[in-house]
C-alpha positions in Angstrom: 11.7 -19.1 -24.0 15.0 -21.4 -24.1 17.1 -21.0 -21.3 20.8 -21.3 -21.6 24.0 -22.0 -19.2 25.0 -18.4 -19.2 21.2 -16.8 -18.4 21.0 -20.3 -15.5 24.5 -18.6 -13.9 23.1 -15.2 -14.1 20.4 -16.8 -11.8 22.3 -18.1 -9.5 23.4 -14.3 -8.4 20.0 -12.7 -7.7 18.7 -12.8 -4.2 15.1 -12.6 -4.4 13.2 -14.4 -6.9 10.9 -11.8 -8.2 7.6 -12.0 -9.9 9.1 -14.0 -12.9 11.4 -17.0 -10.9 11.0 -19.6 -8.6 13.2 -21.8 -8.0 13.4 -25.4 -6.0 15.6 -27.8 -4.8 13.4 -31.1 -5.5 16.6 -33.1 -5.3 14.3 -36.3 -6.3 11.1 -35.6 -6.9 8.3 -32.9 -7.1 4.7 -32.9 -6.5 2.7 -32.9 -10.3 -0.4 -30.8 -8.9 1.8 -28.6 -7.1 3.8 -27.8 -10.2 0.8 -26.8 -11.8 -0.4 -24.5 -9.1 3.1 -22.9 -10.2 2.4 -22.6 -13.1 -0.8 -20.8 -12.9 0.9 -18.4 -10.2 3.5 -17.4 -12.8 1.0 -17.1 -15.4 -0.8 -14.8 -13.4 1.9 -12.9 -12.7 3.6 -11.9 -16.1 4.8 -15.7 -17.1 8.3 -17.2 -15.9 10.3 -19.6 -15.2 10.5 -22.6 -12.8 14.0 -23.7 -12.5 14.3 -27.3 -10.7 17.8 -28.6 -9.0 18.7 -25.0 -7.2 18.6 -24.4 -3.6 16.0 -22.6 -2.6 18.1 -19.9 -0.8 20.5 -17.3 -1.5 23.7 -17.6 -1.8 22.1 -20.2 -4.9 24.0 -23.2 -6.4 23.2 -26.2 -8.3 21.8 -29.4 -6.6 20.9 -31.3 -9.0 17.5 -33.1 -9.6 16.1 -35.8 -10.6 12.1 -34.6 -10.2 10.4 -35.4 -13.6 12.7 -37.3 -15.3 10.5 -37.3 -18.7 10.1 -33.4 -19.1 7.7 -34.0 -22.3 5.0 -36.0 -20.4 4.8 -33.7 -17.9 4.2 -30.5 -19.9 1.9 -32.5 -22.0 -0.5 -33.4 -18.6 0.4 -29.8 -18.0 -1.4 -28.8 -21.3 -3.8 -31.1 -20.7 -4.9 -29.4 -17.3 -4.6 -25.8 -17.9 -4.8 -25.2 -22.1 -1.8 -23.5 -22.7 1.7 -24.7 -23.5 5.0 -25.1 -21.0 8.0 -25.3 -22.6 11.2 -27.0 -21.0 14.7 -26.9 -21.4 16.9 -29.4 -19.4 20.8 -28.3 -18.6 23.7 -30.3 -18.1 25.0 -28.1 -15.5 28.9 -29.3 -14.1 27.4 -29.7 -10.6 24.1 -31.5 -12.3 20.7 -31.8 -13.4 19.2 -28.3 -13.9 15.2 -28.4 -15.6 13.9 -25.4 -16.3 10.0 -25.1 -17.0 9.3 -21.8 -18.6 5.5 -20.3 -18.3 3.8 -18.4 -20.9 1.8 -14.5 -19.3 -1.8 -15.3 -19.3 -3.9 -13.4 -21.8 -4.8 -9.6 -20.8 -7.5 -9.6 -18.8 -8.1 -13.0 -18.1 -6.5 -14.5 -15.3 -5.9 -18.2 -15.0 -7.5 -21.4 -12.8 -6.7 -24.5 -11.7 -9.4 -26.7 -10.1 -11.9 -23.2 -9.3 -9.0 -21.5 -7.9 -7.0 -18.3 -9.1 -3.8 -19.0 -7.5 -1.1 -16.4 -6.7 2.4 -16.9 -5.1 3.0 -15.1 -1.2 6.4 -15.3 -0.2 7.1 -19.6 0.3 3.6 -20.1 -0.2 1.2 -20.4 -2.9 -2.8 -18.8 -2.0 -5.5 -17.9 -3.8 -6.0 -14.4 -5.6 -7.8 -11.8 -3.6 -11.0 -10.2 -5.0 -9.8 -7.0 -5.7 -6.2 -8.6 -7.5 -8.8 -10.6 -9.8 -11.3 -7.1 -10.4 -7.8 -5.3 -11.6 -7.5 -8.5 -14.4 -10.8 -8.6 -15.6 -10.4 -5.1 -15.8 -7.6 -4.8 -18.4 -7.8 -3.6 -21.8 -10.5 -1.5 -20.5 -9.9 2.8 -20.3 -8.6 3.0 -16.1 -10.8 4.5 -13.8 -9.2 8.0 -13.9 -9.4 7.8 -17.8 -12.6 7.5 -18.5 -15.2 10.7 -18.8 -16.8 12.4 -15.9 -18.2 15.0 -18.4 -18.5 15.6 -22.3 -19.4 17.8 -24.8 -17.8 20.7 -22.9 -16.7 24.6 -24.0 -13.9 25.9 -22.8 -15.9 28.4 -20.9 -17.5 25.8 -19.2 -14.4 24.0 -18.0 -13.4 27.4 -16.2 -16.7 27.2 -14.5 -16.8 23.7 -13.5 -13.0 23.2 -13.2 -10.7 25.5 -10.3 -8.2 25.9 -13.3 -6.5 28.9 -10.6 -6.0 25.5 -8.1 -3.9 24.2 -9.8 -1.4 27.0 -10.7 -1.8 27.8 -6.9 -0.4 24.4 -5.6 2.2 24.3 -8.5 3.9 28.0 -7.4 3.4 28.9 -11.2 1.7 32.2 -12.3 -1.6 31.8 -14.1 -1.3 31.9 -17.7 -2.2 34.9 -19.5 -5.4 33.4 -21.7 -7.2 31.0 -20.1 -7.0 28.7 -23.7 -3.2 28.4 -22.3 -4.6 26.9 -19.0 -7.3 24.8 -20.7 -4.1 23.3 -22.9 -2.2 23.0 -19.6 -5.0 21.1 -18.0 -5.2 19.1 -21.8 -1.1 18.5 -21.0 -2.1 17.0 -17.7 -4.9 14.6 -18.8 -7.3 16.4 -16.7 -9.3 17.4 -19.9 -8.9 16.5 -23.5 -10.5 16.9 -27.1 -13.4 15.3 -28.0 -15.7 14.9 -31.2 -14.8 18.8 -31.2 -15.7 19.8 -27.9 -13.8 19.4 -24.4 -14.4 15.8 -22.2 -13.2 16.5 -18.8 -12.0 12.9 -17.0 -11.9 11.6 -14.2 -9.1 12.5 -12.8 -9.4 15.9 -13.6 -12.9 16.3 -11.9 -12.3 14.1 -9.0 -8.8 16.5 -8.6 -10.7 20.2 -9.3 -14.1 20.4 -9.4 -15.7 23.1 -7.9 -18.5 21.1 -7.1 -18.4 17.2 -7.3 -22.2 16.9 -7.5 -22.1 18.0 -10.9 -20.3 15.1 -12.2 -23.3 12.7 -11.8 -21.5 9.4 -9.7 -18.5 11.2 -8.7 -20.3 13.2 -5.7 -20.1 9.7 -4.1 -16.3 10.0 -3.9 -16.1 13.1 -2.0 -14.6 13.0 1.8 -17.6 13.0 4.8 -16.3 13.9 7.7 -18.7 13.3 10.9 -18.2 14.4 14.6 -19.2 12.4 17.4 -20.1 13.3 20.5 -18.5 10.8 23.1 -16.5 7.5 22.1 -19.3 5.6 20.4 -21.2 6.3 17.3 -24.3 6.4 19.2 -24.9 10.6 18.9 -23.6 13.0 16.1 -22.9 16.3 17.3 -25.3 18.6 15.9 -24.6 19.6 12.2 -21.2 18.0 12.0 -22.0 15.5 9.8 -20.5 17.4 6.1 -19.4 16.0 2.9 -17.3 17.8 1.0 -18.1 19.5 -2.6 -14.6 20.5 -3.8 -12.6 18.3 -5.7 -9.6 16.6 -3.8 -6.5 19.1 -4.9 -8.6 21.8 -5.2 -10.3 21.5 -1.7 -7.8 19.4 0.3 -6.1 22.4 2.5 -9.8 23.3 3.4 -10.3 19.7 4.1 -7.9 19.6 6.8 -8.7 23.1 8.0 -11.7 22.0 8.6 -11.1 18.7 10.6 -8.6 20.7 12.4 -11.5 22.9 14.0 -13.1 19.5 14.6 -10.7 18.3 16.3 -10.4 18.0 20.3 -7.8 20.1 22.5 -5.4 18.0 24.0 -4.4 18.5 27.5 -0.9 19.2 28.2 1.5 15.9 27.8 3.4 15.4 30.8 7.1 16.7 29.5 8.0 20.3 29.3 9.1 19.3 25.8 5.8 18.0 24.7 3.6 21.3 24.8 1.2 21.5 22.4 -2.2 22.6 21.8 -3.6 20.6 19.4 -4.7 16.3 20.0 -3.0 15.3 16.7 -0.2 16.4 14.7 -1.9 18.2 11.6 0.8 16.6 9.8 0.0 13.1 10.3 -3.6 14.0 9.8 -2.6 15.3 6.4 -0.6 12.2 5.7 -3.9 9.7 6.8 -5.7 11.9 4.9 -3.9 12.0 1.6 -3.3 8.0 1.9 -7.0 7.1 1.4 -7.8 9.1 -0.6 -5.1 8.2 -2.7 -5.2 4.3 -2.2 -9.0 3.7 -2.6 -11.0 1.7 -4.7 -12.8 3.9 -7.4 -14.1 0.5 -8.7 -15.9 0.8 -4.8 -18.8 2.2 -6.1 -21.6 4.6 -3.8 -18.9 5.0 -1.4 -15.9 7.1 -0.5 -13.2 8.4 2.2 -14.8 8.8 5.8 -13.2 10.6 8.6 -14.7 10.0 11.9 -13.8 12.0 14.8 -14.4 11.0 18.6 -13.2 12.4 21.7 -10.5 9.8 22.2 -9.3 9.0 18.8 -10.1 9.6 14.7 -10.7 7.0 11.9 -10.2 7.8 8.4 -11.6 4.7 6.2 -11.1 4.2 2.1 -12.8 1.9 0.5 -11.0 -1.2 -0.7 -8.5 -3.3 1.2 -4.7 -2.9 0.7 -2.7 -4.4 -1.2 0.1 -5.0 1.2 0.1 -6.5 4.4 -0.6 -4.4 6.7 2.3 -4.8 9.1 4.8 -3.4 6.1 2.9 -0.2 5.5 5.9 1.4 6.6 8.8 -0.1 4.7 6.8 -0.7 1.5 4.3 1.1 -1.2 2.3 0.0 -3.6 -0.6 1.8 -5.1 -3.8 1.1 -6.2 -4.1 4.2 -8.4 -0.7 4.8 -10.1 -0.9 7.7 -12.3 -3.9 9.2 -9.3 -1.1 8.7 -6.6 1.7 10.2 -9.4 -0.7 13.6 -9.9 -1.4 13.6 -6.0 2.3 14.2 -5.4 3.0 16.1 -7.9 0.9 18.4 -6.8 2.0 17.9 -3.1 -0.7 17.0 -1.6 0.7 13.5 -0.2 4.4 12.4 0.4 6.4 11.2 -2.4 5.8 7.1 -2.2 6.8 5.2 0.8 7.1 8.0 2.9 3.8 9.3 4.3 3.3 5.9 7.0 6.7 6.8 8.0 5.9 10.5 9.1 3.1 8.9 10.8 4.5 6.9 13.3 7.7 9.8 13.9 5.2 12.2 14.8 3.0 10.1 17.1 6.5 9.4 18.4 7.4 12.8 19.2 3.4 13.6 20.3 3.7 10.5 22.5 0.9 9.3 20.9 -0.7 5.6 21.0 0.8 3.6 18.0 -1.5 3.9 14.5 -4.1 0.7 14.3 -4.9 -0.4 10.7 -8.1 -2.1 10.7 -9.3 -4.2 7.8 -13.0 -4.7 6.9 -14.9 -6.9 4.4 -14.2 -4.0 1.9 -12.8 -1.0 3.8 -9.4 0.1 5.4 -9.6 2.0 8.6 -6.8 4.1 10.0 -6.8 5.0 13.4 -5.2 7.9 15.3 -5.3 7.8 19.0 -5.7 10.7 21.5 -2.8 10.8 24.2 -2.2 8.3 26.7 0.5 7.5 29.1 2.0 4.1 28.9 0.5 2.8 32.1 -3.0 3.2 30.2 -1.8 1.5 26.8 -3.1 -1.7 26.1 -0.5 -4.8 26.3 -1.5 -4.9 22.1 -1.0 -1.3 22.1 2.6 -1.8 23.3 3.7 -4.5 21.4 2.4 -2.6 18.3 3.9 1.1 19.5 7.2 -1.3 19.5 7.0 -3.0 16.5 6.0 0.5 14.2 9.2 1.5 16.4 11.2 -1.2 15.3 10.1 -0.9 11.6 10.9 3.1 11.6 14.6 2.8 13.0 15.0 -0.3 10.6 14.0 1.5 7.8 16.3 4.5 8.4 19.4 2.4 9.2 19.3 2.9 12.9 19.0 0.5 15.6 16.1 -0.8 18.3 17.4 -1.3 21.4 16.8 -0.1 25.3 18.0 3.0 25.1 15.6 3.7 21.5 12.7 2.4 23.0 13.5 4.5 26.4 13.3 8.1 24.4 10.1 6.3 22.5 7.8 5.8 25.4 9.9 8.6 27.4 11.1 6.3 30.5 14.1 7.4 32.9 17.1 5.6 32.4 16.8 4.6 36.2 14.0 2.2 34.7 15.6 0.4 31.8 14.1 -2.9 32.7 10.6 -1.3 32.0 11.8 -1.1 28.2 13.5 -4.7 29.0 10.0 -5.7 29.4 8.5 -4.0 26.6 10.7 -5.4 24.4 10.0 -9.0 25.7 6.7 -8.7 24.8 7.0 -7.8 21.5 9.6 -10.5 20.9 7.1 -13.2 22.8 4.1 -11.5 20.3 6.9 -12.3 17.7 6.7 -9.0 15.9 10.1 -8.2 16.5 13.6 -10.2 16.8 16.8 -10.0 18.3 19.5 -9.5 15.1 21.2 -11.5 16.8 20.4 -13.8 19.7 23.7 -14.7 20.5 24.3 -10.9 21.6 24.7 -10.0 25.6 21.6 -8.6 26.8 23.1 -4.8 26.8 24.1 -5.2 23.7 20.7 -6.4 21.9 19.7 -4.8 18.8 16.1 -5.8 17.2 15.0 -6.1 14.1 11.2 -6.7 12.3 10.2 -10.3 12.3 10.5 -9.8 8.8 14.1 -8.1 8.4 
């Protein structure tokens, strides 16, 4: 993996450094162990390179360095500590001294350790790799999840009695075929079934997507949605025969699904705008989109447990097992699933937003409901989503502000508008007679440091905010 003047000034023009760069100033000298943390972050990663004598920062140029000034010793005590080889490649650069360390990919499915520790780079910083970024390693090479067989040694008039093969055609807008060995081969297209030692093997994702009933899929059953009622704000009492799990498969059953939480689901009392009528506590819509988010970023590899939705008189929690694998503060301007090809078949079959775009309807409808802002909440192994009944802003809670402003801020940043009084005004509907209220709300956010001024230097009716982030 030489490195050459041209590929270095190529470098210099890219703004982020990626998964496969990292670059430092060290003007004249680096830390050794820390170099080999690098090392094993890039390794874990994909390999790459480490390029010393370049700022940091965008825009880049050459500083020079004079950090390991005997390149060979240190990829030999490199070597020596981690078992695989570093090359280097030192460049006489016109403004100076560029060295260039590039890292080999570590083998598939075996990540690599320095000291007990997997590390990982986050933004500036180097941490260790998370359980569930390590499980994914190990797990390479082996069949994914939605791959392997939920059922063999099948007819094709048993997949039209355990599969809804009409579902599917239904949720396309295409008319059935006219022999049901076309829809078999359709369903055989799709990966939902395929050919096996002469008979038909239905997968996973084919059963967990249109089973007529998950319990005949042996472990499967354990993915399907449970939706319980409470009675009150606590989990202390179930209301009487509310606690169901589903038996459908997810495409195949979803629009029941929500039908069914729907009639679960409290009345809400009239908001206090003539423009804010409605009957129902939560917009359906961002019920769908909660929905269709955990189950499409959970952790099959989570085993004897699956989506939840709890419903309570003041609020509704959907929970998926696994953590995320984003931050939670940037569910709205980023994606990145867990289940790639699950999430690709979800959408395709329009049950969930296309990506990026379903954490965003979220927040515009509570918005426009005048709903509390969206709390993630992160367990030992779970993610919980939670929806909030109506409440006026003198009852929100001083974090429930500063995060109704924030998910604010991140929404207009996100669609190339700008936070300011007169956004956060129409958010939290408050007269223009009482701008200093959204002055205030404002201030707090900043003083939480969610949010920032894009620039500081701006007169106070002229402030536009940004994401701490942006």
């Amino acid at each position: 993996m030489s490195v050459i003047l041209e590929q270095l000034e190529e470098w210099l023009t890219i703004n982020s450094e990626g998964e496969h760069l990292e670059f430092k100033e060290a003007k004249n000298r680096f830390d050794f162990e820390e170099l080999v943390k690098y090392c094993v972050a890039l390794a874990n990663e994909g390999g790459g390179h480490m390029v010393f004598g370049v700022s940091d920062k965008p825009p880049r140029k050459v500083v020079s360095t004079a950090a390991f000034d005997v390149p060979e010793r240190t990829v030999a005590g490199i070597y020596e500590r981690l078992h695989f080889k570093v090359t280097w490649t030192e460049l006489a650069h016109p403004d100076g001294r560029v060295l260039v360390f590039s890292i080999p990919p570590r083998p598939v499915g075996h990540p690599v350790e320095y000291k007990g520790c997997y590390w990982m780079r986050a933004g500036e910083e180097l941490v260790p790799m998370t359980p569930d970024q390590l499980k994914r390693i190990f797990a390479e090479g082996e069949p994914e999840f939605v791959d392997q067989t939920a059922l063999g040694g099948c007819s094709e008039e048993e997949i039209a009695s355990l599969l809804d093969l009409q579902s599917y055609f239904d949720l396309m807008e295409r008319p059935f075929p006219s022999t049901r060995v076309e829809a078999v081969k359709v369903f055989e297209g799709k990966g939902f079934v395929r050919k096996e030692k002469g008979a038909f093997a239905i997968s996973n994702l084919g059963a967990m997507l249109f089973a007529k009933r998950l319990d005949e899929f042996g472990d499967l059953q354990r993915k399907a949605v449970r939706v319980i009622v409470y009675d009150g704000t606590t989990k202390s009492r179930v209301k009487a025969d509310k606690d169901k799990t589903g038996i459908k498969g997810y495409a195949s059953g979803f629009e029941s699904l929500l039908d069914y939480i729907a009639d679960q689901l409290p009345a809400s009392e009239e908001i206090e705008s003539a423009l804010r009528v409605t009957t129902h506590a939560y917009p359906k819509k961002a019920i769908r989109e909660l929905v269709g988010n955990a189950i499409v970023h959970q952790d099959f590899a989570e085993r004897g447990t699956g989506v939840t939705v709890e419903i309570f008189d003041d609020r509704i929690e959907i929970t998926n097992p696994g953590l995320p694998l984003l931050d939670a503060d940037r569910f709205i301007d980023e994606n990145q699933s867990r289940n790639e090809k699950f999430a690709k078949a979800m959408r395709q079959l329009r049950i969930c937003e296309e990506r990026g775009h379903g954490i965003d309807e979220v927040v515009k409808l509570a918005e426009i409901y005048q709903l509390p802002p969206y709390q993630c909440r992160l367990g030992s192994r779970h993610t919980t989503m939670i929806l909030m009944r109506y409440k006026p802003l003198r009852e929100l809670t001083p974090e429930e502000r500063v995060r109704a402003v924030y998910q604010h801020c991140c929404l207009r940043f996100v669609n190339n508008e700008a936070t300011n009084n007169e956004s956060i005004r129409e958010r939290f509907q408050i007269d223009k007679k009482n701008a200093a209220q959204a002055t205030r709300l404002l201030n707090e956010a900043v003083a939480a440091e969610k949010i920032r001024p894009a620039d500081p230097k701006a007169a106070n009716k002229l402030k536009r905010y940004v994401p701490y982030w942006a």
